[in-house]
Backbone and ligand atoms as CSV (ligand in chain L), in Angstrom:
chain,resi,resn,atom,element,x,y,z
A,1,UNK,N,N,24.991,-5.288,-16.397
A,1,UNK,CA,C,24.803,-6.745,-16.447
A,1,UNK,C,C,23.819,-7.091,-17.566
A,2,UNK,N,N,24.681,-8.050,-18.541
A,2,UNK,CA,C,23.062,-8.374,-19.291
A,2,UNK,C,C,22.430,-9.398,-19.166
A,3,UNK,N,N,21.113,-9.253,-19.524
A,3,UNK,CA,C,20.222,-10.642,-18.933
A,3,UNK,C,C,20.189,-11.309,-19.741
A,4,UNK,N,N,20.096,-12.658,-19.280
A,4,UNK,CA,C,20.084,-13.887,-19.987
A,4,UNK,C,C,18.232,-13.636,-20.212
A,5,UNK,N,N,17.939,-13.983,-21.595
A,5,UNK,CA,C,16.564,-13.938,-21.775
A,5,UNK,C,C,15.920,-15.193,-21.878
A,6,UNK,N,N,15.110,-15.249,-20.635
A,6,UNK,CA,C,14.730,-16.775,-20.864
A,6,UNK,C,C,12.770,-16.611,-21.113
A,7,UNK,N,N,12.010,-17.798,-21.050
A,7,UNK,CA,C,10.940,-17.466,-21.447
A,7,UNK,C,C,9.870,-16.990,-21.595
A,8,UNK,N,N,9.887,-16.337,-20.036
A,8,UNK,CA,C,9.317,-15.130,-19.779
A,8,UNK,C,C,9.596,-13.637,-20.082
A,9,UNK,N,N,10.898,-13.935,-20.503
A,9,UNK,CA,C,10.894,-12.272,-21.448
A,9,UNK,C,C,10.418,-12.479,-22.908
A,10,UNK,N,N,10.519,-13.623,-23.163
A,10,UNK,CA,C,9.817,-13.652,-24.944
A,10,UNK,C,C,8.550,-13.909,-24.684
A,11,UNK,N,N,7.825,-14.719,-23.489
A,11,UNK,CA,C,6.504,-14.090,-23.411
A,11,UNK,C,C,5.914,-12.560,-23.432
A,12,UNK,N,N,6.677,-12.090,-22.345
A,12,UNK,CA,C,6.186,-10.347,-22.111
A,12,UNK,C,C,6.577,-9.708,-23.196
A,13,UNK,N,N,7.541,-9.809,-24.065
A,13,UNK,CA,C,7.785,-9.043,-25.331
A,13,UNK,C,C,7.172,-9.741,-26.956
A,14,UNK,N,N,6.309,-10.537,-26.047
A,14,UNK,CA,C,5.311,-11.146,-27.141
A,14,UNK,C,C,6.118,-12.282,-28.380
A,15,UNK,N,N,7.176,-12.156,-27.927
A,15,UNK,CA,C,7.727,-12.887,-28.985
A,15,UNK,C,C,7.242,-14.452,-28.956
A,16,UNK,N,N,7.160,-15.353,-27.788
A,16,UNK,CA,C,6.584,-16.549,-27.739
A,16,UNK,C,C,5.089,-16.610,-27.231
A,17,UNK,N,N,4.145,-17.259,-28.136
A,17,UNK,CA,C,2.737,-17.198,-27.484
A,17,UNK,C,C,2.506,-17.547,-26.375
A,18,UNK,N,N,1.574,-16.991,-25.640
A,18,UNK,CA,C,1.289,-17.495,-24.488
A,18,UNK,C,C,-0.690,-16.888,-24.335
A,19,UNK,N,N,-1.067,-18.110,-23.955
A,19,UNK,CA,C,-2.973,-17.557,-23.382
A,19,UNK,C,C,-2.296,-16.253,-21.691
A,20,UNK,N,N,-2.703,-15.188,-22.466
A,20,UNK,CA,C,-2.229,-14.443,-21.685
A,20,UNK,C,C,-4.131,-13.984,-21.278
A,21,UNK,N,N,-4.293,-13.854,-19.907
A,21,UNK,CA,C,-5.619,-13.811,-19.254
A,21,UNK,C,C,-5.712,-12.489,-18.497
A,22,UNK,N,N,-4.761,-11.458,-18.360
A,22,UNK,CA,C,-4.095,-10.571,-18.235
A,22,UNK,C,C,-2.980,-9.721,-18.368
A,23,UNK,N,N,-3.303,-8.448,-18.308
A,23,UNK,CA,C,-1.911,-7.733,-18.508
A,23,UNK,C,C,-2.249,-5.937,-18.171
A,24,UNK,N,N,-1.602,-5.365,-17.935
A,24,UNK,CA,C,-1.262,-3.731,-17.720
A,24,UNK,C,C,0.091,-3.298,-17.944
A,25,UNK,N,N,0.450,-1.864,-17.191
A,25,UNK,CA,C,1.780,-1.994,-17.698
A,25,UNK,C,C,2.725,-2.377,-16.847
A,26,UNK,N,N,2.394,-2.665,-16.241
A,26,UNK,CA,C,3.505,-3.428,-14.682
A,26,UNK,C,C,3.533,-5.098,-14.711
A,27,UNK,N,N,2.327,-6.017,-15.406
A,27,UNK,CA,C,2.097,-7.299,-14.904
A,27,UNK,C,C,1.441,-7.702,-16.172
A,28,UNK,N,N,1.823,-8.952,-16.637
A,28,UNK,CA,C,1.128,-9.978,-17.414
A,28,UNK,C,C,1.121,-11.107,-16.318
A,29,UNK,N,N,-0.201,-11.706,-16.884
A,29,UNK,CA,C,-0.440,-13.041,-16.178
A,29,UNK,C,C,-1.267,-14.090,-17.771
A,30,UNK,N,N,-0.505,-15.350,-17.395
A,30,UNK,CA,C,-0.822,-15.943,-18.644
A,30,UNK,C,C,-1.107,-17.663,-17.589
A,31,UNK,N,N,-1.466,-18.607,-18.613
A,31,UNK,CA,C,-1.846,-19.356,-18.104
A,31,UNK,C,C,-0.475,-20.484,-18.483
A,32,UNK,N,N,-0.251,-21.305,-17.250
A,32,UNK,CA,C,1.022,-22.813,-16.813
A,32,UNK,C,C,0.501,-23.134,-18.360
A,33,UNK,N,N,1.930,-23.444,-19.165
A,33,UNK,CA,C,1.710,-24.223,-20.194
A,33,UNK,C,C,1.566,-25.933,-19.603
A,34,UNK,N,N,2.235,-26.274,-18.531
A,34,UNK,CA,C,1.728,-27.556,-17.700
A,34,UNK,C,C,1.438,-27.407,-16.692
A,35,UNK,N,N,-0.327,-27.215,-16.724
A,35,UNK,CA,C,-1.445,-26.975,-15.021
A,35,UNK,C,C,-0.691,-27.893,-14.425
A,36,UNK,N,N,-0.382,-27.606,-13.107
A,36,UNK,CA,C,-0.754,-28.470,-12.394
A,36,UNK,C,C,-2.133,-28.377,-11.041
A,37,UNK,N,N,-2.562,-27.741,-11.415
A,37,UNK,CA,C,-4.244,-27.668,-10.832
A,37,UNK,C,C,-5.297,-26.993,-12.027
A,38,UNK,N,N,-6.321,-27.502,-11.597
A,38,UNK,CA,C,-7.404,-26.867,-12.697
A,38,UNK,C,C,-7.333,-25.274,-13.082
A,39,UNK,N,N,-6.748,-24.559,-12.211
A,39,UNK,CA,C,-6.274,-23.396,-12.798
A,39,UNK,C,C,-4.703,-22.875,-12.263
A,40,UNK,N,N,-4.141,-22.787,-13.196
A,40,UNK,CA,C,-2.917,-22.402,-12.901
A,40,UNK,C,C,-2.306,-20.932,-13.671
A,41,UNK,N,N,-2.431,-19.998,-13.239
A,41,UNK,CA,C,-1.914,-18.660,-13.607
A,41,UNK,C,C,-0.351,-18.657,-13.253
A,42,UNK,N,N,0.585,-17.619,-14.023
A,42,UNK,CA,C,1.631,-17.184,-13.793
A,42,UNK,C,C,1.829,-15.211,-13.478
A,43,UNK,N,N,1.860,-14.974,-12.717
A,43,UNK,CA,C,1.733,-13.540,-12.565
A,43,UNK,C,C,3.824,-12.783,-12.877
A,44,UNK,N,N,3.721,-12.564,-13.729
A,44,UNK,CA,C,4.786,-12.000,-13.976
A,44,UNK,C,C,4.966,-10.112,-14.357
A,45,UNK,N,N,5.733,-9.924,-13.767
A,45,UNK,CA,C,6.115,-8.243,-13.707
A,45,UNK,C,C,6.796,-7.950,-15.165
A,46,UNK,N,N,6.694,-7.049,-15.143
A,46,UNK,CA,C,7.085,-6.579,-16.948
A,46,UNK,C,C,8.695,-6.141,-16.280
A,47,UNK,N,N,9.079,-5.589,-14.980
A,47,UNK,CA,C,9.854,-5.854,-14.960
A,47,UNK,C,C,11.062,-6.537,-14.282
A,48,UNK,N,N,12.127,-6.553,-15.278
A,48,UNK,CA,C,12.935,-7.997,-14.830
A,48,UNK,C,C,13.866,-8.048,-13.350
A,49,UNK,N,N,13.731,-8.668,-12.812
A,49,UNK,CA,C,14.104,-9.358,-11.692
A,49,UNK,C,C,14.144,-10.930,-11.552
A,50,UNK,N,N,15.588,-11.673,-11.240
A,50,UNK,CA,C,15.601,-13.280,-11.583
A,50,UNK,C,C,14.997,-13.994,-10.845
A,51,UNK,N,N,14.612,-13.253,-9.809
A,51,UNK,CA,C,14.044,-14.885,-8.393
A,51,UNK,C,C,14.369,-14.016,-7.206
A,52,UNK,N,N,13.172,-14.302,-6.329
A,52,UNK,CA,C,13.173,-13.674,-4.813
A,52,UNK,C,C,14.410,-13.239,-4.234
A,53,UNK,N,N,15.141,-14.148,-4.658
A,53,UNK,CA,C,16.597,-14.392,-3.877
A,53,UNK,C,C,17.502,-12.997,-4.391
A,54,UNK,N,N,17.150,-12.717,-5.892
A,54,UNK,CA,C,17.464,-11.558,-5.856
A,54,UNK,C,C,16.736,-10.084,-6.063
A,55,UNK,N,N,15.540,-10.133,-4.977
A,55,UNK,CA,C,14.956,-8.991,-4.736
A,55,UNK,C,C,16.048,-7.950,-4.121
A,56,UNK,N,N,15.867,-6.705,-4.266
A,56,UNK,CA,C,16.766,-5.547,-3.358
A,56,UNK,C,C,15.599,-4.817,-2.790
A,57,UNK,N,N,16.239,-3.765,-1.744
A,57,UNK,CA,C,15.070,-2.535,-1.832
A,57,UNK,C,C,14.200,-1.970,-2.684
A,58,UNK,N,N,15.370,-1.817,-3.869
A,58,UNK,CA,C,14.607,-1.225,-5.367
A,58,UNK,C,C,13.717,-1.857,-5.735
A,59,UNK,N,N,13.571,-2.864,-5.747
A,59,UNK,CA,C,12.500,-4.018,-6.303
A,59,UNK,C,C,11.822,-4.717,-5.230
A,60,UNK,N,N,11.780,-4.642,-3.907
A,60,UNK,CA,C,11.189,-5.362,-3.249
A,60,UNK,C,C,9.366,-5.135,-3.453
A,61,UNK,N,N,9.655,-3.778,-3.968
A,61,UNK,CA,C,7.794,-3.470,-4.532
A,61,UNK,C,C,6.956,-4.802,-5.360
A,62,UNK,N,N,7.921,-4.992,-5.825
A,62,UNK,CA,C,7.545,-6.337,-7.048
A,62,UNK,C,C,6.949,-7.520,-6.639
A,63,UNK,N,N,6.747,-8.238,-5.532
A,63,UNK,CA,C,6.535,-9.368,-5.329
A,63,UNK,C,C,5.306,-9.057,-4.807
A,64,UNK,N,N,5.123,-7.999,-3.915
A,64,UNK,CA,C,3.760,-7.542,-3.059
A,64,UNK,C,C,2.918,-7.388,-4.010
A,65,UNK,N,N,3.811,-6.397,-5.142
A,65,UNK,CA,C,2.576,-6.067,-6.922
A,65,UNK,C,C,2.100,-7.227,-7.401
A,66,UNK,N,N,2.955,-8.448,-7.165
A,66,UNK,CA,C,2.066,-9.489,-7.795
A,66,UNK,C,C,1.115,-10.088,-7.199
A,67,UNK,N,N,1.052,-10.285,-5.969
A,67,UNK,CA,C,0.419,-10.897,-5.534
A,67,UNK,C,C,-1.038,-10.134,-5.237
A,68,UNK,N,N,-1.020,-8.631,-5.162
A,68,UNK,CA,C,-2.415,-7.880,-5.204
A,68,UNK,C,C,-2.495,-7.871,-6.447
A,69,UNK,N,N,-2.195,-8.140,-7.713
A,69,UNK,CA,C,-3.020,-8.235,-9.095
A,69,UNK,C,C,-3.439,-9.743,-8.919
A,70,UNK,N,N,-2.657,-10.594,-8.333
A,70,UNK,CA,C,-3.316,-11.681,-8.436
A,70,UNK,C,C,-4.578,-12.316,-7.724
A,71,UNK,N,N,-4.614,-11.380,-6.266
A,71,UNK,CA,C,-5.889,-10.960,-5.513
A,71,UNK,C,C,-6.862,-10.567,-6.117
A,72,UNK,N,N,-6.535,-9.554,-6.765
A,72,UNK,CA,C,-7.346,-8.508,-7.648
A,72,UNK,C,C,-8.361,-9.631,-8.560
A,73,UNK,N,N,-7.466,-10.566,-9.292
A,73,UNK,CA,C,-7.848,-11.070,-10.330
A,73,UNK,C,C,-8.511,-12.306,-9.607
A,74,UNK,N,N,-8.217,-12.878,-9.015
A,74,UNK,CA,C,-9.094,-13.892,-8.437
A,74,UNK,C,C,-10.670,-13.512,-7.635
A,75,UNK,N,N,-10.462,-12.550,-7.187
A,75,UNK,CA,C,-11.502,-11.469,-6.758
A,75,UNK,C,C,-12.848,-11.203,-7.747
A,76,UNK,N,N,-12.214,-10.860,-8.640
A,76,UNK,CA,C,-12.743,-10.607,-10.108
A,76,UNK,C,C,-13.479,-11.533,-10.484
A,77,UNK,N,N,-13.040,-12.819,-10.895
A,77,UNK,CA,C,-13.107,-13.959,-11.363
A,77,UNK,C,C,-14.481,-14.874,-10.376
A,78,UNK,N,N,-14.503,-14.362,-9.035
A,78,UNK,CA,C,-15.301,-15.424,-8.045
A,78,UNK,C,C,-14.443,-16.368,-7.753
A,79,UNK,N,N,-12.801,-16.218,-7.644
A,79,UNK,CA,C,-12.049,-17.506,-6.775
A,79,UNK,C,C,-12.442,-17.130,-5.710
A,80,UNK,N,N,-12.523,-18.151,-4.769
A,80,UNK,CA,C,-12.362,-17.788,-3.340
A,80,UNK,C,C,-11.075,-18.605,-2.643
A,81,UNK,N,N,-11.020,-19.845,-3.218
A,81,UNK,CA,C,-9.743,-20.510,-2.661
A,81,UNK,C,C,-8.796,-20.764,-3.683
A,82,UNK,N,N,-7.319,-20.212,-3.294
A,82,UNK,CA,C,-5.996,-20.439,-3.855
A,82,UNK,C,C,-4.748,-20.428,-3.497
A,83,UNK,N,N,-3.846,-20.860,-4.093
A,83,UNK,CA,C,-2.659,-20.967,-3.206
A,83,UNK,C,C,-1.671,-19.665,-4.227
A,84,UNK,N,N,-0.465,-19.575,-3.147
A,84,UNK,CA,C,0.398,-18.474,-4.404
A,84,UNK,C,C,1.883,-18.952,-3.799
A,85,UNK,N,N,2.354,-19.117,-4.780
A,85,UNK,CA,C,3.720,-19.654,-4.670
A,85,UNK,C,C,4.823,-18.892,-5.344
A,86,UNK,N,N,6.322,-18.710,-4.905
A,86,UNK,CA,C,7.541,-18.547,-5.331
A,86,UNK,C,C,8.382,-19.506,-4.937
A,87,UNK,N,N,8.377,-20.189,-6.232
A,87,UNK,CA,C,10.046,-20.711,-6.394
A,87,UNK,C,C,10.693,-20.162,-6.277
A,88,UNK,N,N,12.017,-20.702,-5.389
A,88,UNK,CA,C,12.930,-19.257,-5.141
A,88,UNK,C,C,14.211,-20.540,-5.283
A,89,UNK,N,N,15.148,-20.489,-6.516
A,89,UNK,CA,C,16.461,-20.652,-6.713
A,89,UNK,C,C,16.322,-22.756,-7.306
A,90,UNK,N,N,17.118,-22.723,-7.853
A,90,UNK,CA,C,16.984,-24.909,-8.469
A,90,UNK,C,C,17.093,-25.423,-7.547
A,91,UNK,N,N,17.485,-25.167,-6.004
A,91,UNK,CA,C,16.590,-26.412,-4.764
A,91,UNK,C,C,15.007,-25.991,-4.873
A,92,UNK,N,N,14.887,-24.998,-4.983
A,92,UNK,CA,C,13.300,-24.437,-4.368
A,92,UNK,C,C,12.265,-24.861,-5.673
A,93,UNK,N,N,12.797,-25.642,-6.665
A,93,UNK,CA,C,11.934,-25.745,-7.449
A,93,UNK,C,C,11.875,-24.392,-8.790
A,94,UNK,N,N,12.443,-23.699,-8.940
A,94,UNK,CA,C,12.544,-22.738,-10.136
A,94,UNK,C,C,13.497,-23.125,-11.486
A,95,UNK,N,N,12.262,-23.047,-12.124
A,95,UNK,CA,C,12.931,-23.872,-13.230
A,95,UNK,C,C,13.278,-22.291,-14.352
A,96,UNK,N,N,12.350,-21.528,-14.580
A,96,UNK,CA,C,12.732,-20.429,-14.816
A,96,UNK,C,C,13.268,-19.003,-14.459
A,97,UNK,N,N,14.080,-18.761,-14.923
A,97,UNK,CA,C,14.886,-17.621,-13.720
A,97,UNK,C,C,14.586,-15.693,-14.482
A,98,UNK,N,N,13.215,-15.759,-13.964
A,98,UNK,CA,C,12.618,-14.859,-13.918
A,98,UNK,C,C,11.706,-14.591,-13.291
A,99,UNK,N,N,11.569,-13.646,-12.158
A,99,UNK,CA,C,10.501,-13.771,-11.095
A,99,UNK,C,C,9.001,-13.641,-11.242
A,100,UNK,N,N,8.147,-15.081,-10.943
A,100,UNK,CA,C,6.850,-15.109,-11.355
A,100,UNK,C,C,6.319,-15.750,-10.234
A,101,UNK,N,N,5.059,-15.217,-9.671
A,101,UNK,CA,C,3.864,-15.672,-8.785
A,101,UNK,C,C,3.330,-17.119,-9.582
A,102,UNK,N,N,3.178,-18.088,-8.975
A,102,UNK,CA,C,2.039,-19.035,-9.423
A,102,UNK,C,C,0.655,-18.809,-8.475
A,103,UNK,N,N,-0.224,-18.565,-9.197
A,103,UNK,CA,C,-1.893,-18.692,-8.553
A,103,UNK,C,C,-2.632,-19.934,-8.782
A,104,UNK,N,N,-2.294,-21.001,-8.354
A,104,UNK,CA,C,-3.065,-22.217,-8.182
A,104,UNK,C,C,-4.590,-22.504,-7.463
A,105,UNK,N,N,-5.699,-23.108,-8.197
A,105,UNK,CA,C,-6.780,-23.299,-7.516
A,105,UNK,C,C,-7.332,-24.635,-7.971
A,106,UNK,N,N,-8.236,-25.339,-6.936
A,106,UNK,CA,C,-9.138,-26.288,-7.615
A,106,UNK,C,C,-10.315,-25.723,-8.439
A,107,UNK,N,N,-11.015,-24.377,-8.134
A,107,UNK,CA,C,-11.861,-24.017,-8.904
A,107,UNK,C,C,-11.227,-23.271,-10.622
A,108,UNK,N,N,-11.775,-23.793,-11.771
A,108,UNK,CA,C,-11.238,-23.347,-13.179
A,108,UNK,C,C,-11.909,-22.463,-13.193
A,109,UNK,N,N,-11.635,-21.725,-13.980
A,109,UNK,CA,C,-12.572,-20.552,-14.901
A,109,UNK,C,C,-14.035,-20.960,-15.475
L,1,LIG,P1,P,9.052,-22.312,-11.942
L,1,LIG,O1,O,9.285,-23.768,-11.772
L,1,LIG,O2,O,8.582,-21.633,-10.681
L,1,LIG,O3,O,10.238,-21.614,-12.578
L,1,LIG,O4,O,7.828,-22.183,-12.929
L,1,LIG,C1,C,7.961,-22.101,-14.309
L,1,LIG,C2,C,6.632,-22.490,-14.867
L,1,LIG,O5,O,6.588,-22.051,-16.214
L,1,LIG,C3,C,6.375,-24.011,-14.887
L,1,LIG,O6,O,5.212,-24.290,-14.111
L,1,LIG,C4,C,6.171,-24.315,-16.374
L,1,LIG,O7,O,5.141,-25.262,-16.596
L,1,LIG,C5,C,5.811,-22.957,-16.950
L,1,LIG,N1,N,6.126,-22.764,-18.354
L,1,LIG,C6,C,7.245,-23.154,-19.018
L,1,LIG,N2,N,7.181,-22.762,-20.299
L,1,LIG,C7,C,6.013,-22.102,-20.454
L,1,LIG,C8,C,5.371,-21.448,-21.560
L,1,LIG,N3,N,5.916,-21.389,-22.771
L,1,LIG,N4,N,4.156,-20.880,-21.333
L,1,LIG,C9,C,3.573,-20.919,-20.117
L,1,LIG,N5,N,4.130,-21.514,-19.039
L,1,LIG,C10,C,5.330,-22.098,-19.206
């Protein structure tokens, strides 16, 4: 199957800029080009999977990985309160179809 490359693979392959505030070799996290809270992170996996909806066994590792780097990183940082969200499919609000954590907080950096 080939993937449709949408803008999160030209983020992770660096091709489109992004304030990237993290990264390793499993996860970049860059910052909402439109916050909608004073801090808005995107936690994305290096690798590709389109949306919850199509997690499998093979990949079900992936969503748990994001959300402990995004622990990790809020941890780090002194967040204490945040929210973490998946859009899952164009009712659920996913506008991009590549699977990414949002880490929303009232406290900024
Ligand atoms: P979703 O609606 O869950 O698919 O989230 C996609 C998010 O990507 C939205 O919150 C957008 O504001 C954000 N976004 C779109 N283009 C970019 C970009 N070039 N850099 C960073 N974030 C982006």
């Amino acid at each position: 199957m080939t993937e449709e490359r949408t803008i999160f693979h030209k983020i992770r392959d660096k091709e489109l800029p992004a304030t990237i505030v993290f990264e390793d070799d499993d996860v970049l996290a860059c910052k909402d080009i439109h916050p909608k809270a004073p801090l808005h992170l995107l936690f994305i996996p290096k690798h590709f999977v389109s949306s919850i909806a199509d997690v499998t066994p093979e990949t079900a590792h992936l969503p748990g990985m994001l959300i402990l780097k995004a622990q990790r990183y809020a941890k780090e940082k002194g967040i204490s309160g945040y929210k973490l969200t998946f859009h899952v499919g164009k009712g659920g609000g996913q506008e991009v179809p590549y699977l990414h954590l949002h880490l929303l907080s009232e406290q900024a950096l």
